[in-house]
C-alpha positions as CSV (number, residue, x, y, z in Angstrom):
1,X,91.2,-98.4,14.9
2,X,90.1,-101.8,14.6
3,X,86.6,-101.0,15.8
4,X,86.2,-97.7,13.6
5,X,86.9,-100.1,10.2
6,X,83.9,-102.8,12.0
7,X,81.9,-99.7,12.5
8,X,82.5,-98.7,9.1
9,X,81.3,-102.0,7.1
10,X,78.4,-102.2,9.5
11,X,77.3,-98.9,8.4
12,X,77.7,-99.9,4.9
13,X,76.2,-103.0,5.0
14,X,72.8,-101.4,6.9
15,X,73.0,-99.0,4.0
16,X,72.9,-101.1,1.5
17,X,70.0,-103.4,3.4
18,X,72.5,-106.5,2.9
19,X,72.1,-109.5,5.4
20,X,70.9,-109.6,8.9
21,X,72.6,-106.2,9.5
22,X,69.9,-104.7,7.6
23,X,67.4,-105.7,10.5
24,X,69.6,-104.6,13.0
25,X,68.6,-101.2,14.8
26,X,70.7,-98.4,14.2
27,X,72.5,-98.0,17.7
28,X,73.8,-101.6,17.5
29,X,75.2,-100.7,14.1
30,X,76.7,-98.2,15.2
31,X,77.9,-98.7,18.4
32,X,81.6,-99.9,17.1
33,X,82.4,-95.9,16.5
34,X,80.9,-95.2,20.5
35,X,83.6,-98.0,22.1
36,X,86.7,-96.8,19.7
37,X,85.8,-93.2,21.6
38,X,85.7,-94.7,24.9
39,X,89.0,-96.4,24.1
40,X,90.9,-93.1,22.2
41,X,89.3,-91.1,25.8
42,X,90.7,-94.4,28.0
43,X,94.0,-94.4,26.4
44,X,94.8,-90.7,26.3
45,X,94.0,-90.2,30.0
46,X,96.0,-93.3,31.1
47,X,99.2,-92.3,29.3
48,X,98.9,-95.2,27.3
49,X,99.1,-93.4,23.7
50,X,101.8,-90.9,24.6
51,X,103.6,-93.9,26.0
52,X,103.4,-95.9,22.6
53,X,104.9,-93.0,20.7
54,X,107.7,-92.3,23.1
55,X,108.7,-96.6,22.6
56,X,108.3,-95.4,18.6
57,X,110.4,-92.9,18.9
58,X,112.7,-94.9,20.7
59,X,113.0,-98.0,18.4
60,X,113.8,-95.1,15.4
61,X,116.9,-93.7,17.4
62,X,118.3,-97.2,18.4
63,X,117.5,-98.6,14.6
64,X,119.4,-95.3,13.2
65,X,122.2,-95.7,15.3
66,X,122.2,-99.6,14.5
67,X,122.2,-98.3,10.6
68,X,125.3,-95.5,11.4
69,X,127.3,-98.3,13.3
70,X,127.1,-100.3,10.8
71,X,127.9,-97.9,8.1
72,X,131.4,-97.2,10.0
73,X,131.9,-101.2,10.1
74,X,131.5,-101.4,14.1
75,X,128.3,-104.0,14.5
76,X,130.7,-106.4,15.9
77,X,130.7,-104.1,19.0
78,X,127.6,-104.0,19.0
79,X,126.8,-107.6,18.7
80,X,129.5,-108.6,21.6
81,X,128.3,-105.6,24.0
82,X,124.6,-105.8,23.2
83,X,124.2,-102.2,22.9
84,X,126.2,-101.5,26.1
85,X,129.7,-99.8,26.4
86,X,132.7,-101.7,27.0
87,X,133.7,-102.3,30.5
88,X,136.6,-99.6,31.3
Protein backbone atom coordinates (compact mmCIF):
# COMPACT_ATOMS: atom_id res chain seq x y z
CA UNK A 1 0.00 0.00 0.00
CA UNK A 2 2.75 2.00 1.01
CA UNK A 3 4.28 1.94 -2.41
CA UNK A 4 0.94 2.73 -4.30
CA UNK A 5 0.57 6.25 -2.06
CA UNK A 6 4.78 6.89 -3.14
CA UNK A 7 3.66 6.08 -6.64
CA UNK A 8 0.83 8.34 -6.32
CA UNK A 9 2.71 11.70 -5.14
CA UNK A 10 5.34 10.90 -7.66
CA UNK A 11 2.85 10.99 -10.27
CA UNK A 12 1.54 14.13 -9.03
CA UNK A 13 4.48 15.80 -8.50
CA UNK A 14 5.75 14.96 -12.43
CA UNK A 15 2.38 16.38 -13.23
CA UNK A 16 2.66 19.32 -11.81
CA UNK A 17 6.57 19.76 -13.21
CA UNK A 18 7.51 20.39 -9.28
CA UNK A 19 11.20 19.61 -8.24
CA UNK A 20 13.66 17.13 -9.61
CA UNK A 21 10.75 14.67 -10.22
CA UNK A 22 9.75 16.75 -13.00
CA UNK A 23 13.19 15.66 -14.80
CA UNK A 24 12.78 12.32 -13.97
CA UNK A 25 11.66 9.88 -16.92
CA UNK A 26 8.38 8.50 -16.68
CA UNK A 27 9.15 4.76 -15.89
CA UNK A 28 11.12 5.80 -12.69
CA UNK A 29 8.09 7.70 -11.67
CA UNK A 30 6.14 5.21 -12.01
CA UNK A 31 7.76 2.27 -11.16
CA UNK A 32 6.32 2.37 -7.28
CA UNK A 33 2.76 1.08 -8.81
CA UNK A 34 4.99 -1.95 -10.95
CA UNK A 35 6.75 -3.25 -7.29
CA UNK A 36 3.27 -2.88 -5.14
CA UNK A 37 2.02 -5.49 -8.17
CA UNK A 38 4.88 -7.67 -7.83
CA UNK A 39 4.37 -7.64 -4.06
CA UNK A 40 0.11 -8.05 -4.14
CA UNK A 41 1.19 -11.25 -6.96
CA UNK A 42 4.23 -12.32 -4.21
CA UNK A 43 1.98 -12.27 -1.38
CA UNK A 44 -1.12 -13.89 -2.78
CA UNK A 45 0.82 -16.87 -4.14
CA UNK A 46 2.80 -17.35 -0.89
CA UNK A 47 -0.27 -17.48 1.35
CA UNK A 48 0.91 -14.60 3.06
CA UNK A 49 -2.36 -12.33 2.55
CA UNK A 50 -4.93 -15.11 3.22
CA UNK A 51 -2.75 -15.87 6.23
CA UNK A 52 -2.98 -12.18 7.64
CA UNK A 53 -6.77 -12.28 7.44
CA UNK A 54 -7.26 -15.60 9.05
CA UNK A 55 -4.71 -13.93 12.37
CA UNK A 56 -7.55 -10.87 11.86
CA UNK A 57 -10.19 -12.95 12.09
CA UNK A 58 -8.69 -14.54 14.85
CA UNK A 59 -7.81 -11.48 17.12
CA UNK A 60 -11.85 -10.43 16.57
CA UNK A 61 -13.17 -13.80 18.09
CA UNK A 62 -10.69 -13.88 21.06
CA UNK A 63 -11.31 -9.83 21.65
CA UNK A 64 -15.30 -10.63 21.48
CA UNK A 65 -15.01 -13.36 23.71
CA UNK A 66 -12.70 -11.17 26.07
CA UNK A 67 -15.72 -8.42 25.78
CA UNK A 68 -18.56 -11.35 26.62
CA UNK A 69 -16.38 -12.68 29.59
CA UNK A 70 -16.15 -9.71 30.87
CA UNK A 71 -19.75 -8.66 30.51
CA UNK A 72 -20.73 -11.85 32.79
CA UNK A 73 -17.98 -10.61 35.33
CA UNK A 74 -15.49 -13.78 34.76
CA UNK A 75 -12.01 -11.78 33.50
CA UNK A 76 -10.61 -13.02 36.68
CA UNK A 77 -10.60 -16.48 35.03
CA UNK A 78 -9.31 -15.36 32.40
CA UNK A 79 -6.57 -13.43 33.84
CA UNK A 80 -5.47 -16.54 36.25
CA UNK A 81 -5.76 -19.22 33.28
CA UNK A 82 -4.50 -17.05 30.53
CA UNK A 83 -7.13 -18.04 28.10
CA UNK A 84 -6.77 -21.71 28.99
CA UNK A 85 -9.40 -24.01 30.85
CA UNK A 86 -8.94 -24.92 34.29
CA UNK A 87 -7.15 -28.02 35.05
CA UNK A 88 -9.86 -30.84 35.79
Amino acid sequence: MWMVAIGCVLSLLKLAEFGPVARWDWWLVLSPFAVAAIWWYIADTTGYTQRKAMERDAKRTEDRRMHQLKALGLETFDKKFKGRRPPG
